[in-house]
Residue frames as a rotation matrix with the C-alpha (Angstrom) as fourth column:
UNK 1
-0.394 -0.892 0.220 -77.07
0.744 -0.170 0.646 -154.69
-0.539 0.418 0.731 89.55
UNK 2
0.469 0.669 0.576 -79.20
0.876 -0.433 -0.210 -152.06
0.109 0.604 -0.790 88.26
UNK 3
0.812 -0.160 -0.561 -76.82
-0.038 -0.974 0.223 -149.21
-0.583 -0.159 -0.797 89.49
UNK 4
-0.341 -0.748 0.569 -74.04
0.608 0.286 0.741 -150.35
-0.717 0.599 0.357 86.93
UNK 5
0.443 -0.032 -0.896 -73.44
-0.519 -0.824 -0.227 -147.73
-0.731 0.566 -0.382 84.61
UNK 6
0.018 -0.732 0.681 -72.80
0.425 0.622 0.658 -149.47
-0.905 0.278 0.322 81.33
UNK 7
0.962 0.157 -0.223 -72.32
-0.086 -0.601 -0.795 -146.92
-0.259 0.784 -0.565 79.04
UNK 8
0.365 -0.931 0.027 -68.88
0.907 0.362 0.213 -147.30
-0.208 -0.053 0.977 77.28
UNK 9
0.594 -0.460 -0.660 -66.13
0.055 -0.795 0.604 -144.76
-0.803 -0.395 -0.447 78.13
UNK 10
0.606 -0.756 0.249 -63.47
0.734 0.409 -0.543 -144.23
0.308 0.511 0.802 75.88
UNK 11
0.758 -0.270 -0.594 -60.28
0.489 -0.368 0.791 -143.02
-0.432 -0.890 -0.147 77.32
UNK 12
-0.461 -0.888 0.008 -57.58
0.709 -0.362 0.605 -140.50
-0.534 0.284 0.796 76.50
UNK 13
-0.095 0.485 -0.869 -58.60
-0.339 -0.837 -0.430 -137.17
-0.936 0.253 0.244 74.54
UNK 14
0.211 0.372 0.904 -60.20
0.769 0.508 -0.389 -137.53
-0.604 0.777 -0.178 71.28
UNK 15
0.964 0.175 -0.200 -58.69
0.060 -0.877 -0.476 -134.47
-0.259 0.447 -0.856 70.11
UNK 16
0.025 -0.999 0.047 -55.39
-0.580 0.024 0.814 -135.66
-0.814 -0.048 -0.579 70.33
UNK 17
0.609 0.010 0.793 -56.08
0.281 0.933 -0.227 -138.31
-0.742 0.361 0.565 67.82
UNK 18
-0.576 -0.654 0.490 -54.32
0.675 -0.042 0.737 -138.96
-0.461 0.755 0.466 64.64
UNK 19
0.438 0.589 0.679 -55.76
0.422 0.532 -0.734 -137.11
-0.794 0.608 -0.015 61.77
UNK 20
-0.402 -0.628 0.666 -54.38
0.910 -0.195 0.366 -136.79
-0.100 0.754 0.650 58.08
UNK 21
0.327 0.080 -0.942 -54.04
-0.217 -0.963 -0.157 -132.93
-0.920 0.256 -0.298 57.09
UNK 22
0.417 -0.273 0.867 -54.02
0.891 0.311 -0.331 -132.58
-0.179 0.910 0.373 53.34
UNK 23
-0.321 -0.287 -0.903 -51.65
0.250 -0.945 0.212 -129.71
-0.914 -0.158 0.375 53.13
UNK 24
0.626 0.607 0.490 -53.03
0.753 -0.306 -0.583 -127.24
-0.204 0.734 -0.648 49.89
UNK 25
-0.364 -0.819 -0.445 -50.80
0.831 -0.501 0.243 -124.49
-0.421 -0.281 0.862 48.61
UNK 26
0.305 0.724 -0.619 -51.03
0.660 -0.629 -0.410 -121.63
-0.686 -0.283 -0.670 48.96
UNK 27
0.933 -0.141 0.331 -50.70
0.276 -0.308 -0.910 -118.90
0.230 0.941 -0.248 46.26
UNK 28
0.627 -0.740 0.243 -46.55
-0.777 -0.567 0.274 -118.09
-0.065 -0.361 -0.930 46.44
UNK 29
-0.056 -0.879 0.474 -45.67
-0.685 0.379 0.622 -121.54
-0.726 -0.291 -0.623 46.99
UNK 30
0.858 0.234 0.458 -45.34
-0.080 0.940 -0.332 -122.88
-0.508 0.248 0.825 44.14
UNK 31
0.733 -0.661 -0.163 -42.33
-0.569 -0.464 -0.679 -121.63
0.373 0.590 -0.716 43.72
UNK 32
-0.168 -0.694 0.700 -40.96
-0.974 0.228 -0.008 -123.63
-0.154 -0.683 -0.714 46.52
UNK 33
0.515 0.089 0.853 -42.55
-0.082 0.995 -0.055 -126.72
-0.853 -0.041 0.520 45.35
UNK 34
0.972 -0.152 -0.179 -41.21
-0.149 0.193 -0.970 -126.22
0.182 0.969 0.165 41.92
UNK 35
0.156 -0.880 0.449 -37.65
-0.988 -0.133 0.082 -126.16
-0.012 -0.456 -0.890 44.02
UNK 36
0.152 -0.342 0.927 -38.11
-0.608 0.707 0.361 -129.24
-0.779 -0.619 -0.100 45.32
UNK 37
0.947 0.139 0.290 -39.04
0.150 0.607 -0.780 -131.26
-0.284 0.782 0.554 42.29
UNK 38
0.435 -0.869 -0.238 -35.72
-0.792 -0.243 -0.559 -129.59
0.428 0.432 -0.794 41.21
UNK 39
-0.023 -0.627 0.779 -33.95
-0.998 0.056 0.015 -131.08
-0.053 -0.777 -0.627 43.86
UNK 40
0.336 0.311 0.889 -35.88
-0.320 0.925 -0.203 -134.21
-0.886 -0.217 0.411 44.13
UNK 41
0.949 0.310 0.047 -34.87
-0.117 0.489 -0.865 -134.58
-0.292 0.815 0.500 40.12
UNK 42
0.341 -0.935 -0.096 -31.41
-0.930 -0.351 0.112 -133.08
-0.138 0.051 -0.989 40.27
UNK 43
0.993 -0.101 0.055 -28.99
0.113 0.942 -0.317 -135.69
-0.020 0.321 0.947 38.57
UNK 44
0.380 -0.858 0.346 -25.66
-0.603 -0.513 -0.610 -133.97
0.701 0.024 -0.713 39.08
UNK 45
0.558 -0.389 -0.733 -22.58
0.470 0.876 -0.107 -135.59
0.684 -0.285 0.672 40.49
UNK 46
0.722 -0.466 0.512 -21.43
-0.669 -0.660 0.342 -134.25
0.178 -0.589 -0.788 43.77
UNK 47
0.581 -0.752 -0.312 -17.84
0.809 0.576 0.118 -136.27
0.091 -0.320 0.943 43.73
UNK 48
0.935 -0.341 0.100 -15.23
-0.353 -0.859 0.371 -134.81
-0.041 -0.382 -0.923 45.54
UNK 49
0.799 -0.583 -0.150 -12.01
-0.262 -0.112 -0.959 -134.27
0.542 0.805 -0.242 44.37
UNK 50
0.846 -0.466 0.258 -9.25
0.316 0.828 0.463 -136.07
-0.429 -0.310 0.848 45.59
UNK 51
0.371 -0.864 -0.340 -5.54
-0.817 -0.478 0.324 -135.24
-0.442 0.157 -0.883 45.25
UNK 52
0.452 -0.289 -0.843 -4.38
-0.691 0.484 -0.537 -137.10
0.564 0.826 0.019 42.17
UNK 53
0.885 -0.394 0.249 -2.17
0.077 0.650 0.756 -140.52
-0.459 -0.650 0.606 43.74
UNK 54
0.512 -0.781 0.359 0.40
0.802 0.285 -0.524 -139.95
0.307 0.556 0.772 41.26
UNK 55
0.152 -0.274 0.950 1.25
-0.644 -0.756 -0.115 -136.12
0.750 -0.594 -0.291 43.49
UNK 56
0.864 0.142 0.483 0.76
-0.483 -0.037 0.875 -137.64
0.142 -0.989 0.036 46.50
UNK 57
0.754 -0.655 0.049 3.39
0.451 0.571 0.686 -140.06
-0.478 -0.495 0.726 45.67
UNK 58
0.271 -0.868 0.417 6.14
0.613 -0.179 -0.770 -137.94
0.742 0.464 0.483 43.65
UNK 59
0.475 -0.009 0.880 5.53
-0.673 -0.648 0.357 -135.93
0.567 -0.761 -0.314 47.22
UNK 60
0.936 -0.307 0.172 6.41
0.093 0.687 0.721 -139.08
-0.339 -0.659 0.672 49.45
UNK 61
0.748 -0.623 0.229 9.41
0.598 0.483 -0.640 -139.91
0.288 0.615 0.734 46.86
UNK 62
0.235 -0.819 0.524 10.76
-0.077 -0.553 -0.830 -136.34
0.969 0.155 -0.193 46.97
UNK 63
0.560 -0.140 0.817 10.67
-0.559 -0.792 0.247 -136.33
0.612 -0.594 -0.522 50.50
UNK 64
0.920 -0.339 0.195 12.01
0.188 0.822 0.538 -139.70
-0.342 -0.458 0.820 51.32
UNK 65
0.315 -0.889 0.331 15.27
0.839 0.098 -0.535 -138.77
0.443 0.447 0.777 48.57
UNK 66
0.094 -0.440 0.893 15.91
-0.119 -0.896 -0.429 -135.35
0.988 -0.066 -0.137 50.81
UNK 67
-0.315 -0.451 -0.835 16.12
0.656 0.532 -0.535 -137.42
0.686 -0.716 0.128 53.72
UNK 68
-0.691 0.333 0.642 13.48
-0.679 -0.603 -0.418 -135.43
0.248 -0.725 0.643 55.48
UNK 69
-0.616 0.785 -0.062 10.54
0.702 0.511 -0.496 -137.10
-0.358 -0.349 -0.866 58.13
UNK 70
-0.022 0.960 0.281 7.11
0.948 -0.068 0.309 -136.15
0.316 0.273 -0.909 57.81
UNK 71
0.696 0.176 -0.696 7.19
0.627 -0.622 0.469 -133.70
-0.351 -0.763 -0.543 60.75
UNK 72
-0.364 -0.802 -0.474 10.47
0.480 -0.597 0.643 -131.99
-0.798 0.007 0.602 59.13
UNK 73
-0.525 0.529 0.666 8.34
0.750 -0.082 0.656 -131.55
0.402 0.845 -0.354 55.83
UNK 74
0.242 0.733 0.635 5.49
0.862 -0.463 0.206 -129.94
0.445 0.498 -0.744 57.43
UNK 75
0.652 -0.298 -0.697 7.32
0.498 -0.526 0.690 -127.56
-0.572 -0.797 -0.195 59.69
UNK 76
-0.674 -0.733 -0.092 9.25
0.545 -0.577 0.609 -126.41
-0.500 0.360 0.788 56.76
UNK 77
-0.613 0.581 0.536 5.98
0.565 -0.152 0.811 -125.79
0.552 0.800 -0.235 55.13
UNK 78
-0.951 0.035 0.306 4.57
-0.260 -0.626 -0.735 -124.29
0.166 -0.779 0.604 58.20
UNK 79
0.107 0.989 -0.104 1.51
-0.697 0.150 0.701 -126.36
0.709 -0.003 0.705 58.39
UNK 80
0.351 0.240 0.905 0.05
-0.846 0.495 0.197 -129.08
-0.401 -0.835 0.377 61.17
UNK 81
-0.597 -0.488 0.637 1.46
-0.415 0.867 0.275 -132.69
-0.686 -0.101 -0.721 60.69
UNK 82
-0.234 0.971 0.050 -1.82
0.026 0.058 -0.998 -133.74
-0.972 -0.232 -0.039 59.70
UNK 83
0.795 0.444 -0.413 -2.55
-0.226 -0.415 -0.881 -131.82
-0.563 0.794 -0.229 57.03
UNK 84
0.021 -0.603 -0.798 0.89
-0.910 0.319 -0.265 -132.90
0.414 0.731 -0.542 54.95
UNK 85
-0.810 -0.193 0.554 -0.02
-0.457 0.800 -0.388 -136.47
-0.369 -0.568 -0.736 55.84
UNK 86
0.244 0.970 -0.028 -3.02
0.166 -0.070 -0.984 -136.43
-0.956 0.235 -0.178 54.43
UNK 87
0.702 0.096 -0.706 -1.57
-0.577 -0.504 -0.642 -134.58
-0.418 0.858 -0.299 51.47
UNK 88
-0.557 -0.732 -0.392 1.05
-0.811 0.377 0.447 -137.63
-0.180 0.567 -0.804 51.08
UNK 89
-0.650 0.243 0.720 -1.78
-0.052 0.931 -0.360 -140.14
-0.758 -0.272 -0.592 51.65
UNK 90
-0.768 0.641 -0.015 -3.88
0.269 0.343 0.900 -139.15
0.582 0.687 -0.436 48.78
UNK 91
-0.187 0.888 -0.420 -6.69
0.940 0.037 -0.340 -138.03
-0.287 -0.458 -0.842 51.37
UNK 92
-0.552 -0.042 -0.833 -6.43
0.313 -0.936 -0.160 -134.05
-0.773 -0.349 0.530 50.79
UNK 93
0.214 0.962 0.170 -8.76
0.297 0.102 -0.950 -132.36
-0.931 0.254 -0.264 48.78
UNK 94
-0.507 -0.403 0.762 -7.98
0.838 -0.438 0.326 -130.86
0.203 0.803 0.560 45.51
UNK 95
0.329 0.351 -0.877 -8.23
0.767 -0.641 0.031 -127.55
-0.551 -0.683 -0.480 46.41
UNK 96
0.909 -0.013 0.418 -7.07
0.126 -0.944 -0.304 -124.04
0.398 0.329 -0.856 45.77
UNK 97
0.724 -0.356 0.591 -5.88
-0.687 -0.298 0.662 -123.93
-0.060 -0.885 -0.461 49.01
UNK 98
0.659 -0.559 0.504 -4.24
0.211 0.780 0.589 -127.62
-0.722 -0.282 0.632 48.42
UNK 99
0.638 -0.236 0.733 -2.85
0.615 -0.416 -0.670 -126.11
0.463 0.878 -0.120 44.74
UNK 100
0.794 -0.405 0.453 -1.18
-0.397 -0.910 -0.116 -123.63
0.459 -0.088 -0.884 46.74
UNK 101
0.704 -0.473 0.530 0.50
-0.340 0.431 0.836 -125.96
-0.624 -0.768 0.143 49.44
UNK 102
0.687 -0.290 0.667 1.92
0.710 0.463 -0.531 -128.19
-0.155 0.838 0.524 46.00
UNK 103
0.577 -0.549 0.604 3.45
0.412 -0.443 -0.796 -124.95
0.705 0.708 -0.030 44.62
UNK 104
0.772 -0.103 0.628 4.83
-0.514 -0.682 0.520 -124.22
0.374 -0.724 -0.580 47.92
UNK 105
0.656 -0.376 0.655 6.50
-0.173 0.770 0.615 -127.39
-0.735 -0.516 0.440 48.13
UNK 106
0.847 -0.261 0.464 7.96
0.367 -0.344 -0.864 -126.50
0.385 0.902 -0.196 44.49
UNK 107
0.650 -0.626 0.430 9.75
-0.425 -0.769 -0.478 -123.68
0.630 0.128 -0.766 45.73
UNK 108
0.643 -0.508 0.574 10.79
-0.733 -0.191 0.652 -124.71
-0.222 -0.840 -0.495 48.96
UNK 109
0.396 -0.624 0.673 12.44
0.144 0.766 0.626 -128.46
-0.907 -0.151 0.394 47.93
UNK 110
-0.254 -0.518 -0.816 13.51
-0.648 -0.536 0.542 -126.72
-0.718 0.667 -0.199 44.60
UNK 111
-0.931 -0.023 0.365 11.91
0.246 0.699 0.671 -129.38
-0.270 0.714 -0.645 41.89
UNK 112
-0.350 0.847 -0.401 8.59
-0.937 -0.313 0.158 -129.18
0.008 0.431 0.902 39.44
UNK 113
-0.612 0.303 0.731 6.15
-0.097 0.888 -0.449 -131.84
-0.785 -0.346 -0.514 40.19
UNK 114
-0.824 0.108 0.557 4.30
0.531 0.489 0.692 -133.48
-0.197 0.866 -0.460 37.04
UNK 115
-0.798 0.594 -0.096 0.77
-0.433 -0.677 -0.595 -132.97
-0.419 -0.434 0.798 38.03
């Protein structure tokens, strides 16, 4: 057994290995780290606004006492089913855009809605 080669191999590239990089900044960024920390500290509330439930339903009400369907509602309003479904469920946002739809429904069923 003297031709046996017993040196030990080790397989797979040794350059591939892991190794940790300590990352150092460079002059410039600390402007971007000082971002993050923002970010990372940031305590602000991103809630999103919801159409009130007390609109959504004096909307349902008016349209149930004018003896219109959904579909006759939004087609008078010229919008998608959908979207005035949404705006009787309480799901639409409180927009601008939804603010506008509201005062649109003012004019068209002739009544002022609390708000």
């Amino acid at each position: 057994m003297f031709h046996q080669d017993w040196n030990t191999i080790s397989i797979g590239n040794p350059s591939k290995q892991k190794v940790e990089k300590t990352i150092i900044p460079r002059r410039g960024d600390n402007a971007e780290i000082d971002h993050q920390k923002k970010i990372e500290n940031d305590t602000e509330n991103f809630a999103i606004v919801k159409i009130p439930n007390s609109l959504s339903k004096e909307i349902m009400e008016i349209r149930a006492r004018l003896k219109l369907t959904q579909k006759e509602a939004a087609n008078k309003l010229n919008i998608q089913l959908n979207v005035y479904t949404e705006l009787e469920n309480g799901k639409a946002l409180y927009s601008n855009k939804t603010k506008q739809l509201v005062n649109k429904l003012e004019r068209i069923f002739g009544i002022k809605f609390k708000k």
